[in-house]
Backbone bond lengths (Angstrom), bond angles and torsions (degrees), N, CA, C in turn:
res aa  C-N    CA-C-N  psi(-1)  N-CA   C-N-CA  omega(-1)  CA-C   N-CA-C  phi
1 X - - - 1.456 - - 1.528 110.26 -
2 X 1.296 105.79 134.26 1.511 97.77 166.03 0.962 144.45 -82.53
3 X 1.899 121.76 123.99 1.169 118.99 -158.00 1.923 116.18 -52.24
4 X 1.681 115.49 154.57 1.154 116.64 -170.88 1.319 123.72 -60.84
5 X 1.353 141.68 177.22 1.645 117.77 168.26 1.671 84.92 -110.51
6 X 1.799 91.68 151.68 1.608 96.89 162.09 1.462 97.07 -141.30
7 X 1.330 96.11 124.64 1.634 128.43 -156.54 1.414 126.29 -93.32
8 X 0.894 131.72 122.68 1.825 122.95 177.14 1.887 89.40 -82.07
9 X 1.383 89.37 131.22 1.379 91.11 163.27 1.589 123.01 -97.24
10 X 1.321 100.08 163.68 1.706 96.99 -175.23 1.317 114.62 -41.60
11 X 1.656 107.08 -65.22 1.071 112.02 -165.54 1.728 123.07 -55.36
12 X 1.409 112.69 0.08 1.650 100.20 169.46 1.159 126.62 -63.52
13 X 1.620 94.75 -20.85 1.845 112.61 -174.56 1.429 115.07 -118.72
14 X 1.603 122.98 61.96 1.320 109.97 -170.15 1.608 104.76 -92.85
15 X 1.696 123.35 32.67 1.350 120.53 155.35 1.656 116.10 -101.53
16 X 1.247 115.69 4.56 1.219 135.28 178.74 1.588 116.84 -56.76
17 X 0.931 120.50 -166.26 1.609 140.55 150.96 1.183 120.23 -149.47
18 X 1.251 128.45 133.51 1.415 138.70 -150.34 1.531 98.79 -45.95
19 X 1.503 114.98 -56.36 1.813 106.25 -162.05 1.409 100.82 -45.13
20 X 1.642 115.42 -60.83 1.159 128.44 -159.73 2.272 113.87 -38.67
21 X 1.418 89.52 -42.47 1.361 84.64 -162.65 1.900 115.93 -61.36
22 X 1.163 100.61 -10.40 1.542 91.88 -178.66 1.999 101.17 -88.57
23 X 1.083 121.19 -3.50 1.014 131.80 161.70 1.571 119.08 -93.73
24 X 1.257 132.26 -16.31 1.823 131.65 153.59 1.453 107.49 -79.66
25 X 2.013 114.09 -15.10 1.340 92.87 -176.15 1.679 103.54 -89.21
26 X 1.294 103.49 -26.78 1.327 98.22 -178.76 1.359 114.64 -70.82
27 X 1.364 128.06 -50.18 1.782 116.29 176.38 0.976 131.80 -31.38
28 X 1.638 94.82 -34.73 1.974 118.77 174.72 1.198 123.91 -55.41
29 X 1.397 103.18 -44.38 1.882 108.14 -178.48 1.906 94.54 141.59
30 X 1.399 122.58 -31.44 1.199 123.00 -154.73 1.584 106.59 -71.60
31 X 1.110 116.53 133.36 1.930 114.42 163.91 1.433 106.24 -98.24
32 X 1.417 131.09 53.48 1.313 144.45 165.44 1.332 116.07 166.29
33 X 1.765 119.35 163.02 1.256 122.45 -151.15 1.766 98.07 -176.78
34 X 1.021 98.41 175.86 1.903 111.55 -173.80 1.648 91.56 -109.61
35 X 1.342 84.83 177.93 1.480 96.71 -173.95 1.803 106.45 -154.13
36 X 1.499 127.84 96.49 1.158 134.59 130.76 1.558 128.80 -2.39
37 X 1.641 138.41 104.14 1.237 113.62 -173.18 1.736 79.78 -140.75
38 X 1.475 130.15 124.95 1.102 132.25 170.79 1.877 113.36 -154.88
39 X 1.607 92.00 101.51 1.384 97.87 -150.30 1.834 93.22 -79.17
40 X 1.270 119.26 22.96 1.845 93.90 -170.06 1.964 82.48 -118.00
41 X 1.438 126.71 -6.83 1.219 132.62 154.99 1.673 137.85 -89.07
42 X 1.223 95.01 -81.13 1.877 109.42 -175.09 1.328 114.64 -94.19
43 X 1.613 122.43 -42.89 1.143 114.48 -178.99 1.641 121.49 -88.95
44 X 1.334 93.57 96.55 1.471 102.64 171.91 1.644 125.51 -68.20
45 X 1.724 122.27 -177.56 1.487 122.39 170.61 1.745 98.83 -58.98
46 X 1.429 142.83 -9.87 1.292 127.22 165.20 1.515 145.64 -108.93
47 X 1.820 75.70 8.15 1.893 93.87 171.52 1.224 120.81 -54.99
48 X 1.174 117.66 -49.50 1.852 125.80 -155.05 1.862 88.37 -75.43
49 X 1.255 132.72 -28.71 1.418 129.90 174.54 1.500 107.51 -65.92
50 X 0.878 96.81 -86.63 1.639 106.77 175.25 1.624 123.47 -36.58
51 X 1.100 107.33 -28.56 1.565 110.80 172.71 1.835 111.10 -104.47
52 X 0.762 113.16 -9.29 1.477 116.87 153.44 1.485 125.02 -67.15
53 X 1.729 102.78 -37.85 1.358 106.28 179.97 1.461 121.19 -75.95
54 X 1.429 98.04 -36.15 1.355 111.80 157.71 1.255 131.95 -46.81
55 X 1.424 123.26 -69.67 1.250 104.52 148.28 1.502 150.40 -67.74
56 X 0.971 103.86 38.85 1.566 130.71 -179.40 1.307 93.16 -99.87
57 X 1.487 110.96 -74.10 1.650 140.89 -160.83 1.795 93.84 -47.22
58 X 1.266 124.40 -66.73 1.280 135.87 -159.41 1.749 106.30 -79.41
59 X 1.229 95.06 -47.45 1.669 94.30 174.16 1.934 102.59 104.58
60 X 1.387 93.82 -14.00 1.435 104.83 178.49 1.593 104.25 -48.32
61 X 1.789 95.36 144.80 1.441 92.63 167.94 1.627 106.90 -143.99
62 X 1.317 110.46 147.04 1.588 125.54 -170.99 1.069 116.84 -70.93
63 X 1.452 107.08 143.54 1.704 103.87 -151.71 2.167 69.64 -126.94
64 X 1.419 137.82 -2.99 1.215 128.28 144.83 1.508 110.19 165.11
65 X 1.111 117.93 158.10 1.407 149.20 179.12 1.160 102.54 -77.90
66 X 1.726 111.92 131.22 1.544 113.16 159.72 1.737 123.73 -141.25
67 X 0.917 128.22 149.99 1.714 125.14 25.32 1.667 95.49 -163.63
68 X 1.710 97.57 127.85 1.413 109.56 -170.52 1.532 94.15 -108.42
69 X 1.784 99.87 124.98 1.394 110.96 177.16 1.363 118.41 -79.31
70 X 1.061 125.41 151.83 1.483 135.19 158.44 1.426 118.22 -81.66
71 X 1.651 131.18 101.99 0.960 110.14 -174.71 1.669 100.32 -153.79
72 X 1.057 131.09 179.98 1.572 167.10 145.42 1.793 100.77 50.62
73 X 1.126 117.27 -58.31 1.279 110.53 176.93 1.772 117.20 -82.25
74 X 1.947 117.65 -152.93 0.995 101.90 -176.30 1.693 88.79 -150.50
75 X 1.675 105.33 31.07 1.305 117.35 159.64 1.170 119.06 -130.69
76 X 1.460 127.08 -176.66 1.443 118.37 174.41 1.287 121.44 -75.36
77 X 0.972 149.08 171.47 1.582 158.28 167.70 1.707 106.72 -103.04
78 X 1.219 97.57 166.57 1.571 106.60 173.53 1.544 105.24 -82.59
79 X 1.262 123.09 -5.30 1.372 101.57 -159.13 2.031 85.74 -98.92
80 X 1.538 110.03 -50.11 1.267 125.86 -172.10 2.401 93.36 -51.45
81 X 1.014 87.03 -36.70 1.566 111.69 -176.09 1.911 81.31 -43.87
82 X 1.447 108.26 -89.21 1.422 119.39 -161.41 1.531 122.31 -54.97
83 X 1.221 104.67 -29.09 1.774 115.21 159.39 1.031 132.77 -43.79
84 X 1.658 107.74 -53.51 1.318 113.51 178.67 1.474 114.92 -97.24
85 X 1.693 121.60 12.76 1.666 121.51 169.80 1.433 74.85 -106.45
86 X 1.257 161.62 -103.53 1.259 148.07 -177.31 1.771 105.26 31.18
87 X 1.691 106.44 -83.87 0.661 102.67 160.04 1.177 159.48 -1.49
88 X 1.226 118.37 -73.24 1.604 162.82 -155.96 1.401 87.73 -86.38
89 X 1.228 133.86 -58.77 1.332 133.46 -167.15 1.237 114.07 -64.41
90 X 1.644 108.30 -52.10 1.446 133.38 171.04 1.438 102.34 -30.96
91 X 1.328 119.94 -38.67 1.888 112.72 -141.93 1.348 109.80 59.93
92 X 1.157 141.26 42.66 1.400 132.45 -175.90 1.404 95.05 -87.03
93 X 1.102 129.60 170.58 1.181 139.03 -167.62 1.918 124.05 -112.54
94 X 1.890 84.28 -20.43 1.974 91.95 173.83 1.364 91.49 -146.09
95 X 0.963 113.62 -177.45 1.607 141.88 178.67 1.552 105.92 -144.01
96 X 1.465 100.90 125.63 1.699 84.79 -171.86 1.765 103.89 -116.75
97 X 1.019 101.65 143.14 1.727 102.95 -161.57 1.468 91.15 -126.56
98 X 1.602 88.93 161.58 1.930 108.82 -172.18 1.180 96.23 -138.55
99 X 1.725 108.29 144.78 1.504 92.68 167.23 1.868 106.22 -132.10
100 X 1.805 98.46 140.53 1.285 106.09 171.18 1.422 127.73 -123.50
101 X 2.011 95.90 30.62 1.480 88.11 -162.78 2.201 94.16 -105.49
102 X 1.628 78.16 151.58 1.403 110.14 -170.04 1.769 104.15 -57.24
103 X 1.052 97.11 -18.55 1.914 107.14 -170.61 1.398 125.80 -108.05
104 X 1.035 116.48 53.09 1.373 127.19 176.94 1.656 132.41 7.12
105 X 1.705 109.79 -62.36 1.069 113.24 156.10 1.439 139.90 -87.70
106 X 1.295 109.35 -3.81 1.769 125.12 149.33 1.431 119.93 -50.87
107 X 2.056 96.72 -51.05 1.189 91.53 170.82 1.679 137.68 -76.59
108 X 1.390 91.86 -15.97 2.080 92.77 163.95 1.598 109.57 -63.88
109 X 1.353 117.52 -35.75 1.296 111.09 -161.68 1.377 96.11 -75.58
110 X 1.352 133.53 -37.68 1.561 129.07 -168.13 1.655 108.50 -49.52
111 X 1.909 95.48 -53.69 0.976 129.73 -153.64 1.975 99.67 -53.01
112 X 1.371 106.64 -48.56 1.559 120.13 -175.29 1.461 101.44 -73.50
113 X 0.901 128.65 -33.48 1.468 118.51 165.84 1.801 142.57 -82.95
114 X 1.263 96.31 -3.76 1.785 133.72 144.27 1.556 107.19 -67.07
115 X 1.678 107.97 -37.17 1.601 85.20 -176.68 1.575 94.98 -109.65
116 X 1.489 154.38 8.80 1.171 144.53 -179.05 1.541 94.50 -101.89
117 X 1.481 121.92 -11.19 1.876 117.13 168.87 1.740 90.06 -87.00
118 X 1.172 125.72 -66.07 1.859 116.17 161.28 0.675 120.94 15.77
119 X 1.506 117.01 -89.90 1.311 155.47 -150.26 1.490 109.94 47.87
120 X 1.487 125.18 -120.31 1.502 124.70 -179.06 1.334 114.37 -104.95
121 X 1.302 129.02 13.86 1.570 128.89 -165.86 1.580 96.38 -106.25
122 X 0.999 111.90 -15.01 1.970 99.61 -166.54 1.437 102.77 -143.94
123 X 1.478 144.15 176.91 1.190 147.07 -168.56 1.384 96.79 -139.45
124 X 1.865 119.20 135.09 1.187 131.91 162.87 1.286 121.71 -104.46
125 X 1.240 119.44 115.97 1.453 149.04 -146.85 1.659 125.97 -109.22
126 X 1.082 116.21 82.20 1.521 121.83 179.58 1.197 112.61 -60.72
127 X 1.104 142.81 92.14 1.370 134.35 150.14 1.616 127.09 -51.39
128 X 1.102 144.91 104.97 1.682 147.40 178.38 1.584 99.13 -82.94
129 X 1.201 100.29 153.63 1.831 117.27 163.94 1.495 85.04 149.70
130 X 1.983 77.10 161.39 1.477 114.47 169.51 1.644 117.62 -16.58
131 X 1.034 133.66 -68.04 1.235 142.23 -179.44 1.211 115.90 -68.59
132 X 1.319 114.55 -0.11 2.316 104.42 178.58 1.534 89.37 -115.68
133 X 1.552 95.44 -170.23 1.105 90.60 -166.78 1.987 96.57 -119.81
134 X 1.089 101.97 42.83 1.612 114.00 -177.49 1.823 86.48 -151.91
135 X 1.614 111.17 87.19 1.248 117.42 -168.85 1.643 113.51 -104.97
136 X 1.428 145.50 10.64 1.101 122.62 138.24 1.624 108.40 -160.29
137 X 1.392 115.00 157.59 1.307 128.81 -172.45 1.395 98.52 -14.13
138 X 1.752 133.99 -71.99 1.283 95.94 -151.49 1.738 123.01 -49.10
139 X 1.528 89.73 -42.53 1.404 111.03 -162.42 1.928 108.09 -45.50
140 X 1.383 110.31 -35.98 1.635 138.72 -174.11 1.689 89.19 -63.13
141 X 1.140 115.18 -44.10 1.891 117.19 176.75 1.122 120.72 -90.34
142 X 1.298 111.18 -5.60 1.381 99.86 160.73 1.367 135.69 -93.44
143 X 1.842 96.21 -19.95 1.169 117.23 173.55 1.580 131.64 -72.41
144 X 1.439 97.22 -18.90 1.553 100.99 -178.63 1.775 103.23 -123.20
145 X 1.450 110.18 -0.08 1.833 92.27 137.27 1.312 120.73 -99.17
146 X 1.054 123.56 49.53 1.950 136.23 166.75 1.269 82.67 -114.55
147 X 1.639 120.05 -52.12 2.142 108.30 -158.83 1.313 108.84 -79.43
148 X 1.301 125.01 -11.75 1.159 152.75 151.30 1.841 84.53 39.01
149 X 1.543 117.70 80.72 1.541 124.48 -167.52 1.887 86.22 -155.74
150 X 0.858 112.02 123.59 1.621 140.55 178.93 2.000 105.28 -40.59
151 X 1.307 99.59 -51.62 1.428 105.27 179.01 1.297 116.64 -77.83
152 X 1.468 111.38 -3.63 1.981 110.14 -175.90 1.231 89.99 -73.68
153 X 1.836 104.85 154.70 1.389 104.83 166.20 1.905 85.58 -153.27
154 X 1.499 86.18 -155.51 1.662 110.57 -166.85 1.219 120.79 -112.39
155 X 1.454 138.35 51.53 1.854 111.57 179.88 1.282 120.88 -47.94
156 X 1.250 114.22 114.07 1.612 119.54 166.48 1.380 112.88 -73.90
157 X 1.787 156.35 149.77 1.139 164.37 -124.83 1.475 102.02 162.95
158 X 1.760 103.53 97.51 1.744 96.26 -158.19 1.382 98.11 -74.01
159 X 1.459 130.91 -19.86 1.542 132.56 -178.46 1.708 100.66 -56.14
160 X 1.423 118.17 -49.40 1.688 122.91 -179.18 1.670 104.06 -82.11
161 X 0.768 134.34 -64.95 1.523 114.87 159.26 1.542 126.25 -10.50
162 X 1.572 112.74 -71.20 1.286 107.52 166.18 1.424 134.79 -49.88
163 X 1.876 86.57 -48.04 2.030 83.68 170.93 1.973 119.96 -59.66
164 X 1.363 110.17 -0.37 1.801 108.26 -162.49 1.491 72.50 -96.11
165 X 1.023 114.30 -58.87 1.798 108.71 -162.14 1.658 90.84 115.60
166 X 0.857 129.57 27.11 1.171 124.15 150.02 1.151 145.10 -81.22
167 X 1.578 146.96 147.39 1.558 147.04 -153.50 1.612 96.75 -102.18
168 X 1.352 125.64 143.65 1.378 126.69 158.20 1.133 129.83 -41.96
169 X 1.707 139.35 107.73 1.149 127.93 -176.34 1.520 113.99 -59.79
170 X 1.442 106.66 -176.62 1.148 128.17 151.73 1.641 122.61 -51.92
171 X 1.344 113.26 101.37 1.878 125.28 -159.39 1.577 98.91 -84.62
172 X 1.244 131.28 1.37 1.302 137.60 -166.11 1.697 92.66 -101.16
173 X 1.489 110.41 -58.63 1.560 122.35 -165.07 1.752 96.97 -41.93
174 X 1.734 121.42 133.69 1.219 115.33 167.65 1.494 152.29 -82.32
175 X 1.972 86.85 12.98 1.328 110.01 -172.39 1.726 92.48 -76.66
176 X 0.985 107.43 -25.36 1.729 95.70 -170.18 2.034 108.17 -98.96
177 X 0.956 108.25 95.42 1.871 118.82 -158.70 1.809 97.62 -66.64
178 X 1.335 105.23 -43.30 1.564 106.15 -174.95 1.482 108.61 -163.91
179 X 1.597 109.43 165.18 1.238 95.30 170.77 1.289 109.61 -153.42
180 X 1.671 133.14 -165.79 1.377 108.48 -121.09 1.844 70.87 -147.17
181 X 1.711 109.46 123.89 1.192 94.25 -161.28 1.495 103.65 -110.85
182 X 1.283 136.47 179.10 1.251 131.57 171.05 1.775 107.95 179.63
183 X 1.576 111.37 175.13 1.618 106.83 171.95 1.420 90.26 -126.61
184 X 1.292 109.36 160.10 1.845 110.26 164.21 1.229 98.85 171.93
185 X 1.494 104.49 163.76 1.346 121.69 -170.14 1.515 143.70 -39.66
186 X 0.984 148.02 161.62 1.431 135.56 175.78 1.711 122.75 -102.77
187 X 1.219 109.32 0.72 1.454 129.25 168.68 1.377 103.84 -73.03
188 X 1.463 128.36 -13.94 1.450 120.31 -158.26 1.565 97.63 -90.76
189 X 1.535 104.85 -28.44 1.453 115.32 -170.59 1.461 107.57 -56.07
190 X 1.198 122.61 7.09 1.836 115.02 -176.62 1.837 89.05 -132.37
191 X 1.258 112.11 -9.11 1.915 90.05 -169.49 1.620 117.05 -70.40
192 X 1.018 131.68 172.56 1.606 143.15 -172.84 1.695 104.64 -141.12
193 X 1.036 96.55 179.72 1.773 92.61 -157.98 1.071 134.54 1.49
194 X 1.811 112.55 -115.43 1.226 127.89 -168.88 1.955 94.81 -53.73
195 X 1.079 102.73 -44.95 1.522 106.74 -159.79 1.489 99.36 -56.49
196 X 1.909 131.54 -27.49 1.187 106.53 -149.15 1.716 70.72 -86.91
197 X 1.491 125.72 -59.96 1.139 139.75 172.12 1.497 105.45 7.85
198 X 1.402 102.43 -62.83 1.576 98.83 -171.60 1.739 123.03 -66.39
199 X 1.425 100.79 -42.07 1.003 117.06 -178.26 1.841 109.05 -59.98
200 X 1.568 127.47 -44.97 1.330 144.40 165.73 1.999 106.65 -41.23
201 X 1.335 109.50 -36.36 1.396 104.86 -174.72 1.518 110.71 -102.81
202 X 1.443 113.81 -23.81 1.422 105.89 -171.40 1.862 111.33 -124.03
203 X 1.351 108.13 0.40 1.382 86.10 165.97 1.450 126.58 -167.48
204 X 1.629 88.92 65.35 1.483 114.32 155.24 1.537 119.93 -71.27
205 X 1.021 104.52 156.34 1.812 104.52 179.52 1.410 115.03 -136.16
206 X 1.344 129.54 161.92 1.541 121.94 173.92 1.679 128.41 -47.55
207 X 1.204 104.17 -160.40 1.644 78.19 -170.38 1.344 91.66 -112.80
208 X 1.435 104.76 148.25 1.768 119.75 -178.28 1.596 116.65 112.60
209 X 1.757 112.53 -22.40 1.161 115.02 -134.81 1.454 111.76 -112.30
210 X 1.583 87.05 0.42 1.706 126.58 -169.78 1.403 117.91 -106.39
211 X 1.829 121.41 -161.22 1.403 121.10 167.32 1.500 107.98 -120.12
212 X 1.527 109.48 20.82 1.561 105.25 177.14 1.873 114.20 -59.21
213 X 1.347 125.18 158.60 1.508 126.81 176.59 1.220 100.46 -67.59
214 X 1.785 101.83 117.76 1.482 123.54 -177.30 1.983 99.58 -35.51
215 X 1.455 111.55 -55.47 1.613 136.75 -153.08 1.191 85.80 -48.09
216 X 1.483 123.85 -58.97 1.515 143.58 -134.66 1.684 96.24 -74.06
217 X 1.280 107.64 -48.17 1.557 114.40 166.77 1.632 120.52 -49.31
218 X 1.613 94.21 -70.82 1.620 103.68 168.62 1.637 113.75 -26.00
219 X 1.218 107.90 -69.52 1.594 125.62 -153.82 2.086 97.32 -60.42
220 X 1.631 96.14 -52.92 1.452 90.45 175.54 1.870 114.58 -50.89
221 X 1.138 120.60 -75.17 1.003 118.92 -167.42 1.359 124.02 -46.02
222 X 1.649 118.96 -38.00 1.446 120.96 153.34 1.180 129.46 -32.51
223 X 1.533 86.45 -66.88 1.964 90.82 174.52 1.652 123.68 -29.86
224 X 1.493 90.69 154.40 1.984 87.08 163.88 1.453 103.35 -83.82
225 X 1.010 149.44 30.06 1.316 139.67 173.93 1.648 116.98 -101.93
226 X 1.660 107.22 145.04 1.407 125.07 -168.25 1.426 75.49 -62.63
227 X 1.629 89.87 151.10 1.511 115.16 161.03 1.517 103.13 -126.80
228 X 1.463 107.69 147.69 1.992 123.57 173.58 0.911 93.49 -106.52
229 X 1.662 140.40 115.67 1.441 129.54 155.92 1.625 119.49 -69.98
230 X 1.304 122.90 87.06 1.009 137.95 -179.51 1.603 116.97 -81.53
231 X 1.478 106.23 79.58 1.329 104.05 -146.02 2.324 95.25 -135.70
232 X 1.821 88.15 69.85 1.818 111.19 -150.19 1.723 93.11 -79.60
233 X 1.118 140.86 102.45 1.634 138.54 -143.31 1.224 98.97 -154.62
234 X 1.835 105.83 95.26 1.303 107.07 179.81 1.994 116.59 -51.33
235 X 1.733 103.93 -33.65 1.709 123.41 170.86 1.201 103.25 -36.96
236 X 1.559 125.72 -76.05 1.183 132.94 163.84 1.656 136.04 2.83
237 X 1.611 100.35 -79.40 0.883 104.84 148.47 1.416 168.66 -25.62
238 X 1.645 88.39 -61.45 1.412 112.51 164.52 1.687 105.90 -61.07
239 X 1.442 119.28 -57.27 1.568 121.25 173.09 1.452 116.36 -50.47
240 X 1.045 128.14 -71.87 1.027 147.09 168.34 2.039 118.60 -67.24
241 X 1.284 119.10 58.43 1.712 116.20 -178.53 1.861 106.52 -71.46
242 X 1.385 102.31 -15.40 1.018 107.91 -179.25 1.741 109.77 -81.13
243 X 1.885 125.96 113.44 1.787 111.15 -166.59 1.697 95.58 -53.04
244 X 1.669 118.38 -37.12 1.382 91.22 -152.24 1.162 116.91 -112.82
245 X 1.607 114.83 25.38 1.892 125.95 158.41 1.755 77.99 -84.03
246 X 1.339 131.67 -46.98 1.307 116.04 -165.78 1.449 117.62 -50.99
247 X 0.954 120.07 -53.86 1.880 148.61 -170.25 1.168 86.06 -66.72
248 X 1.848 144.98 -56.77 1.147 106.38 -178.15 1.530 134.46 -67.93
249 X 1.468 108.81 -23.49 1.284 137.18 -166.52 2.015 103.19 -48.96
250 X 1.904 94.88 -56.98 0.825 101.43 160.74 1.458 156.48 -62.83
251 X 1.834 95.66 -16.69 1.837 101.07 170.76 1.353 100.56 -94.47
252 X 1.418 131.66 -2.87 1.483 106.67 176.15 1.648 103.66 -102.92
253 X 1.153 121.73 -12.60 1.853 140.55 157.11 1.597 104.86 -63.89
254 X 1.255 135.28 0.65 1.261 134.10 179.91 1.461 118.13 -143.93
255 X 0.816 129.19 34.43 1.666 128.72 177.61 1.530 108.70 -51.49
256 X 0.870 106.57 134.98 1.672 106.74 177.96 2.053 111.16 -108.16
257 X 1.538 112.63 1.90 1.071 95.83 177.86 1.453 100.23 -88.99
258 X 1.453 127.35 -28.96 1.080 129.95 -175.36 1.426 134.37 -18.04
259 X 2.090 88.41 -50.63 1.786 110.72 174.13 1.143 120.48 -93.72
260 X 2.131 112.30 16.71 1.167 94.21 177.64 1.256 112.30 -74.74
């Protein structure tokens, strides 16, 4: 079987630039990492070169691409369009999608046509929490047996998990491809918007170091499932301004044999 990936996610390094990060994940220790794609900012006509080479150079491989919104219409866009061939090129392994559109069944239809450009090479990935508008596991299962499309799946986010009040699924079931790991506080479990918002980007912590459910840790890391260390720490930062004293900070703050 092949061993799991455990991933630096983008977001540890949002002072980065896309090539760079598969190169902070590798300095770190990690043989995989996320990948940032936001073409109206960073990714210019010479990203997809440069970050190819990169991951060439490192050997790193993407455990997923982010982040394609759900929004306004009830087709794809060119931009959601280039994300997920981005993707595709990448070999990344998910595409992780959000949704903020006001239209429920617009948004299934978008959603199935994100995974019929897919097809069978990559997995399209709903993420739920506080801040989308598909806010906890059940709701995440209900939504992708309506798209009822082979490549939909589930990102679990044990920080948004906790805030739904939801229990850890079943880590075996293959609707859920990977998930996105982190520790952090238990005050977050009551915040609402901007407030949870803030709290979601700046102050997660490694794992152990927090009040996340000891189990919830255990059970992830056991599993055969990829893990994203999504571990977005305004602290971090500040200690670490440097991404890749940061990135290491974080693979030796995350051992995953620890909980075997």
């Amino acid at each position: 079987m092949t061993k799991p990936l455990w991933a630096l996610a983008s977001g540890c390094v949002p002072d980065a630039l896309p090539w760079d990060i598969p190169l902070i994940a590798h300095s770190a220790g990690f043989l995989s990492s996320g990948m940032w794609v936001d073409p109206e900012t960073t990714w210019d006509k010479s990203a997809l070169k440069k970050t190819k080479k990169s991951l060439s150079d490192t050997n790193i491989q993407l455990i997923d691409v982010e982040v394609v919104w759900l929004d306004k219409t009830n087709h794809i866009d060119d931009k959601q369009k280039l994300i997920i061939d981005i993707g595709l090129e990448l070999k990344s392994k998910n595409i992780l999608v959000v949704s903020r559109h006001e239209n429920y069944e617009a948004s299934i239809s978008q959603f199935q046509e994100m995974c019929e450009r897919a097809g069978k090479d990559i997995r399209i990935c709903i993420e739920f929490g506080e801040f989308t508008n598909i806010k906890s596991l059940a709701k995440a299962k209900e939504f992708i047996s309506l798209v009822n499309h082979p490549s939909a799946g589930i990102l679990i986010d044990l920080m948004h998990l906790n805030r739904s009040g939801d229990t850890l699924p079943d880590l075996k079931d293959e609707l859920y491809p990977y998930i996105q790991g982190c520790d952090f506080w238990q005050d977050s479990s009551t915040m609402t918007g901007m407030d949870y918002i803030e709290a979601a980007v700046d102050s997660r912590c490694c794992l152990g170091d927090g009040e996340a459910r000891t189990n919830d840790i255990n059970l992830m890391c056991q599993s055969d499932k990829d893990v994203s260390l999504e571990i977005r720490s305004i602290n971090l930062r500040q200690r670490y301004p440097d991404p890749f004293k940061r990135a290491k900070a974080i693979f030796e703050g995350c051992n995953r044999g620890l909980f075997l």
